[in-house]
Backbone as JSON, one array per atom type, in Angstrom:
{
  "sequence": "XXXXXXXXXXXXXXXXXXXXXXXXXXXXXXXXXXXXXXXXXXXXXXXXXXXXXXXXXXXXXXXXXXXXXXXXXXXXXXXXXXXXXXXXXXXXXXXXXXXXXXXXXXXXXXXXXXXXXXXXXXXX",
  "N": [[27.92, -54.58, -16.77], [26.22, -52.83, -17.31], [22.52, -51.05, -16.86], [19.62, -50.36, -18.36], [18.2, -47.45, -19.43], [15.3, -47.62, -19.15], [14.78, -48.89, -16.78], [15.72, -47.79, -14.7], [14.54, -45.84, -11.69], [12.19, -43.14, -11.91], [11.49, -39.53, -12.19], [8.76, -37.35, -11.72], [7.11, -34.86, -12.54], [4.41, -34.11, -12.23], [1.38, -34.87, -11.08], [-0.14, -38.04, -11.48], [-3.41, -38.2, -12.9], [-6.54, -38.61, -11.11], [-9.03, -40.87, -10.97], [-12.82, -40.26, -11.74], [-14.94, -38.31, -9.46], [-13.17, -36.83, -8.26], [-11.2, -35.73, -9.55], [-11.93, -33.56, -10.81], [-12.11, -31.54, -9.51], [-10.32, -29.33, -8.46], [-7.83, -28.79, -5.64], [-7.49, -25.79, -4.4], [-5.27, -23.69, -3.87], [-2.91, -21.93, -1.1], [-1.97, -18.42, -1.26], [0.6, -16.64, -0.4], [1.68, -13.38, 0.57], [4.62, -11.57, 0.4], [5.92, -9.2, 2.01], [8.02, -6.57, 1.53], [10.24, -5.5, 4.4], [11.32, -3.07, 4.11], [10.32, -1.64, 2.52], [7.51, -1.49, 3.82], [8.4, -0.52, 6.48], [9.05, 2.12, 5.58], [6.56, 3.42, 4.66], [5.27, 3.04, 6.74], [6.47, 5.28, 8.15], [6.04, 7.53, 6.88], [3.1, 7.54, 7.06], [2.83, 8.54, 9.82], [4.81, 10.95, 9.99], [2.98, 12.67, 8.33], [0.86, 12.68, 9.8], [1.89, 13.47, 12.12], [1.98, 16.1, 11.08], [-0.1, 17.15, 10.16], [-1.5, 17.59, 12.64], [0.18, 19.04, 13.58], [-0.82, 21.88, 11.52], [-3.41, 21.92, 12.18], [-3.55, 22.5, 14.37], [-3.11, 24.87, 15.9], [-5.99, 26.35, 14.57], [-7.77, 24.72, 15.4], [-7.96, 25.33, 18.59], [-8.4, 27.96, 18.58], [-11.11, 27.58, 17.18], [-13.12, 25.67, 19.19], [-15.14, 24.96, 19.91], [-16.84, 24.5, 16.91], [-15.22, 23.36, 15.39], [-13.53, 21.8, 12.31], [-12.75, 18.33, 11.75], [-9.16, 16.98, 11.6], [-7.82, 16.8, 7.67], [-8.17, 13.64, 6.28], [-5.44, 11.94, 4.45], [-5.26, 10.31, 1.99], [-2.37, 7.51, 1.63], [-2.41, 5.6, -0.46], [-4.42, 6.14, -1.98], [-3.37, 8.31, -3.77], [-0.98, 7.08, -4.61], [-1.84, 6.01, -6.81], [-2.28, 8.31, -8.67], [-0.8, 10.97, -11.16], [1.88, 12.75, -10.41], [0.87, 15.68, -10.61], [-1.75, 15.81, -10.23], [-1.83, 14.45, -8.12], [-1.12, 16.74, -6.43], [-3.29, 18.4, -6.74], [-5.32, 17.32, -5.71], [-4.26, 17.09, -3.09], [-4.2, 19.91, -2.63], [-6.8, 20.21, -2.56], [-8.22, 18.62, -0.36], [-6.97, 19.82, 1.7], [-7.7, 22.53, 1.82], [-8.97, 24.11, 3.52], [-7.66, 24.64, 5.65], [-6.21, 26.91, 7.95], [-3.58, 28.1, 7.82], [-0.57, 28.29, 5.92], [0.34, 25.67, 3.21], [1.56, 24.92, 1.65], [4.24, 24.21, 1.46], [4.09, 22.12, 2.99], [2.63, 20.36, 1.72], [4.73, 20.33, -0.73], [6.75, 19.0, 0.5], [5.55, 16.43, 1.36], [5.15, 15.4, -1.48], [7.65, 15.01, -2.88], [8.36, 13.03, -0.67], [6.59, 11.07, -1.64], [8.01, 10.61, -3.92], [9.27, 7.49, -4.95], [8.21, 5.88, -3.23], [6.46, 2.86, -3.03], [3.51, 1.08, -4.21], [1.34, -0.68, -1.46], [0.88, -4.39, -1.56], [-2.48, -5.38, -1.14], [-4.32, -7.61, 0.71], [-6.89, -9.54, -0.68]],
  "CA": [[26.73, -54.49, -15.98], [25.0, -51.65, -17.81], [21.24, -50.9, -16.59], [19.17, -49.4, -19.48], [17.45, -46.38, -19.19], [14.19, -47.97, -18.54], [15.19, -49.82, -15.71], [16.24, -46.23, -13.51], [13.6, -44.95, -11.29], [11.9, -41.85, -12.41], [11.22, -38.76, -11.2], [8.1, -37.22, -12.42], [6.37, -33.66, -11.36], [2.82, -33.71, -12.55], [0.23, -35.88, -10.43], [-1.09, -38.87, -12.31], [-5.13, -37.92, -13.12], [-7.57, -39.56, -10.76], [-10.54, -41.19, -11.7], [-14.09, -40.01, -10.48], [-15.26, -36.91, -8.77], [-11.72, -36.01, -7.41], [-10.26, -35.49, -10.94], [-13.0, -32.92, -11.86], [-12.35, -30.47, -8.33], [-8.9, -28.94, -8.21], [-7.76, -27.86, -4.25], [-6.89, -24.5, -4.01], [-3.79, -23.34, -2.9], [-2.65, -20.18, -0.85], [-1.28, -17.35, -2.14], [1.26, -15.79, 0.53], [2.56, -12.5, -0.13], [6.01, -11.31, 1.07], [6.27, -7.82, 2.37], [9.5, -6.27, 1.82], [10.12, -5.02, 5.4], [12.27, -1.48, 4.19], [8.93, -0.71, 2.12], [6.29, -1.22, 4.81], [8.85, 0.81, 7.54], [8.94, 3.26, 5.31], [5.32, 3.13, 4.43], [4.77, 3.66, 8.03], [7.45, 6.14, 8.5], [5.3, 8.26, 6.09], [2.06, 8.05, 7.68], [3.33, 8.99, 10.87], [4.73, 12.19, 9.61], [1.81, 13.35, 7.85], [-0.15, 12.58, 11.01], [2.39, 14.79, 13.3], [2.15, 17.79, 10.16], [-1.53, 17.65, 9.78], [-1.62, 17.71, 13.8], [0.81, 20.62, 13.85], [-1.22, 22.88, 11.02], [-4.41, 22.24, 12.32], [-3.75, 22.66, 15.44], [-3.71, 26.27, 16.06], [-7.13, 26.44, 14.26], [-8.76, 23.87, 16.3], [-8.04, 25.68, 19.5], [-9.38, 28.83, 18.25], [-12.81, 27.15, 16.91], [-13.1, 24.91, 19.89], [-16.79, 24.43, 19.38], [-17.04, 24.3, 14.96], [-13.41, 22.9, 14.62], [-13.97, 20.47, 11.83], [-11.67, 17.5, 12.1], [-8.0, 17.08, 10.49], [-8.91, 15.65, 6.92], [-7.61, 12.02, 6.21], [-5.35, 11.54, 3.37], [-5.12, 8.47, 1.66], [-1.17, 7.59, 0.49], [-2.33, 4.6, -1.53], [-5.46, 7.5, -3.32], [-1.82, 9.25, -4.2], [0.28, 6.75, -5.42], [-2.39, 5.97, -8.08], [-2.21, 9.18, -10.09], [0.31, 11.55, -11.37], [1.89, 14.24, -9.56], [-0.08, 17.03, -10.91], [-3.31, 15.65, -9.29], [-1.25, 14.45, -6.23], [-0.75, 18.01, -6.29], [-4.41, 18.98, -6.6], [-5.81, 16.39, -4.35], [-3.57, 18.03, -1.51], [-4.79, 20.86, -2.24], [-8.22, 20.42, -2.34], [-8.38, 18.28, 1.32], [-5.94, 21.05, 2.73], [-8.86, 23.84, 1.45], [-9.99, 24.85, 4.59], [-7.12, 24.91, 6.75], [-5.98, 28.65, 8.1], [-2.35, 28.0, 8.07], [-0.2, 27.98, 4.85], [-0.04, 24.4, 3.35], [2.57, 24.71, 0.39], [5.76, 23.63, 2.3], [3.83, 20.38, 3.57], [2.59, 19.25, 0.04], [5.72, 19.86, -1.07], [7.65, 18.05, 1.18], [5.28, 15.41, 1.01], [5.2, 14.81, -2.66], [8.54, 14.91, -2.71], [8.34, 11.66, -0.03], [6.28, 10.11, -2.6], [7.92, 9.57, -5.02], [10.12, 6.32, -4.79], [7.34, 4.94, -2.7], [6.1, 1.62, -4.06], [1.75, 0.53, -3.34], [1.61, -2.4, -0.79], [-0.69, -5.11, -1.95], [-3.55, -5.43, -0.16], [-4.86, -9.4, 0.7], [-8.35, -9.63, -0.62]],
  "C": [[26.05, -53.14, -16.18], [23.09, -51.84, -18.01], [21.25, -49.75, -17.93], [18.69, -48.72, -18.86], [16.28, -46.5, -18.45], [14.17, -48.28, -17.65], [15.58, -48.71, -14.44], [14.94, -45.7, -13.3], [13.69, -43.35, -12.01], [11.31, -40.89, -11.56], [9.99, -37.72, -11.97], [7.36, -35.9, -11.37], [5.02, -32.81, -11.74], [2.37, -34.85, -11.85], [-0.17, -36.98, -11.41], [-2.86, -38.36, -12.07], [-5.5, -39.07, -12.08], [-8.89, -39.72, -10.72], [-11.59, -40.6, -10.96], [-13.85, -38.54, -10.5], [-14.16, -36.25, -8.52], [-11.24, -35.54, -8.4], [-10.78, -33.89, -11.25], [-12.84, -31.29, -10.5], [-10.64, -30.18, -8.17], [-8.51, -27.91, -6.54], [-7.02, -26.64, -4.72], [-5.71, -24.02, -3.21], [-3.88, -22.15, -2.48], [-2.1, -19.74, -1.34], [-0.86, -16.82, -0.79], [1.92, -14.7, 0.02], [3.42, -11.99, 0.99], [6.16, -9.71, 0.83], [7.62, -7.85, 2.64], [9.39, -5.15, 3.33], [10.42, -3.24, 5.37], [10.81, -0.85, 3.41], [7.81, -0.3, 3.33], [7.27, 0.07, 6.0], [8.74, 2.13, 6.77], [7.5, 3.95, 4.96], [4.7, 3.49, 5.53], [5.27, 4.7, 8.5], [6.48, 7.98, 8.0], [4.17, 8.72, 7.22], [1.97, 8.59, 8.83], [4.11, 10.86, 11.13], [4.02, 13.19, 9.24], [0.72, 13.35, 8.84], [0.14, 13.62, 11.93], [2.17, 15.94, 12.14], [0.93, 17.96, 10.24], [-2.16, 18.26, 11.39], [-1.02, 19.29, 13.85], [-0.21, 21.74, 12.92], [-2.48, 22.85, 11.06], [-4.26, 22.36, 14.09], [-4.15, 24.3, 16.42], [-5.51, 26.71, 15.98], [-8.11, 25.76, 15.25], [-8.89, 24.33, 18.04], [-8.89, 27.11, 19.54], [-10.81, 28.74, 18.08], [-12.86, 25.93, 17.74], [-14.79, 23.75, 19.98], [-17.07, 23.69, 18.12], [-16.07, 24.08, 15.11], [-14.07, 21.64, 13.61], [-12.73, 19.67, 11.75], [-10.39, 17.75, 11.01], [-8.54, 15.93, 9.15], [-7.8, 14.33, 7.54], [-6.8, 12.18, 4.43], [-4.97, 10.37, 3.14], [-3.83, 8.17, 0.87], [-1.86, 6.41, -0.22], [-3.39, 5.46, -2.46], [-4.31, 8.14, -4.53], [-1.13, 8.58, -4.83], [-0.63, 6.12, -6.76], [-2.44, 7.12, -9.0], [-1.43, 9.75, -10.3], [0.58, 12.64, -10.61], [1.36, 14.97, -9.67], [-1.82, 17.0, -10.17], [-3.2, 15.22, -7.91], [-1.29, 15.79, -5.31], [-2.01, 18.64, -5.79], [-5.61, 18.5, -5.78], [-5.49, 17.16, -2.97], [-4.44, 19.16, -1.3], [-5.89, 21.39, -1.96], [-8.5, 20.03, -0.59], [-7.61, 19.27, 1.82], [-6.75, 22.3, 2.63], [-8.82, 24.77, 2.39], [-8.94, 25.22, 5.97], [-6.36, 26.58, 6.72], [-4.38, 28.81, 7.64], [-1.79, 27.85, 6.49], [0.24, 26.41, 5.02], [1.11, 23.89, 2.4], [3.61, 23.85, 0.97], [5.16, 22.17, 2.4], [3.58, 19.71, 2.29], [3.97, 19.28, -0.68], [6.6, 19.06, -1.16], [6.85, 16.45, 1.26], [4.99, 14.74, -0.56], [6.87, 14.29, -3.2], [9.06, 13.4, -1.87], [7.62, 10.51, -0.52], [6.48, 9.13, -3.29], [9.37, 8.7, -4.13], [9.13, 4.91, -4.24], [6.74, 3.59, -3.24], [4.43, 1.32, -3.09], [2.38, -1.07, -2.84], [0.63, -3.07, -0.99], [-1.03, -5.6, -1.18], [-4.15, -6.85, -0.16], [-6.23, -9.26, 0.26], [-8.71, -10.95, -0.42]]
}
């Protein structure tokens, strides 16, 4: 009692084509992306630091010029993890220009927290 080959359901994992208008419009699927959780904490861990350092070395200044204080800048870690250290370097140092306080130690320590970092992709 041997069934041939032909005779065994099949299992098949392309759509048959359908005729007409429907054939000619392909639905769109989502695209979900999966955040690794230890990147984003750390990702936040970051910005949170650089928020309390930029707080601490402008802070002095801003009490002094209470009137003209110009704000703490903004840096951007994803501006940073696009180029090489040497302009990570010179980036810092340019937004850090104006502050009174020495600045070395903090770019240090934050380039240094850089690297390993990985960019988180952004949903467009």
């Amino acid at each position: 009692m041997a069934t041939k080959s032909r005779d065994l359901p099949r299992v098949t994992f392309q759509a048959p084509e359908k005729s007409g208008e429907e054939s000619s419009h392909k639905k769109l699927g989502k695209l979900t992306v999966k955040y690794n959780r230890k990147d984003l904490q750390r990702w936040l861990d970051l910005e949170e630091w650089i928020d309390a350092q930029l707080q601490e070395l402008y802070q002095y200044q801003l009490q002094e010029e209470a009137d003209t204080a110009t704000p703490e800048p903004e840096i951007d870690i994803e501006d940073l993890l696009e180029v090489s250290n040497e302009e990570q370097k010179s980036k810092l140092q340019e937004i850090l220009h104006e502050c009174s306080r020495p600045t070395e130690d903090f770019i240090t320590e934050l380039l240094s927290r850089l690297q390993g970092l990985r960019k988180i992709p952004q949903r467009k």
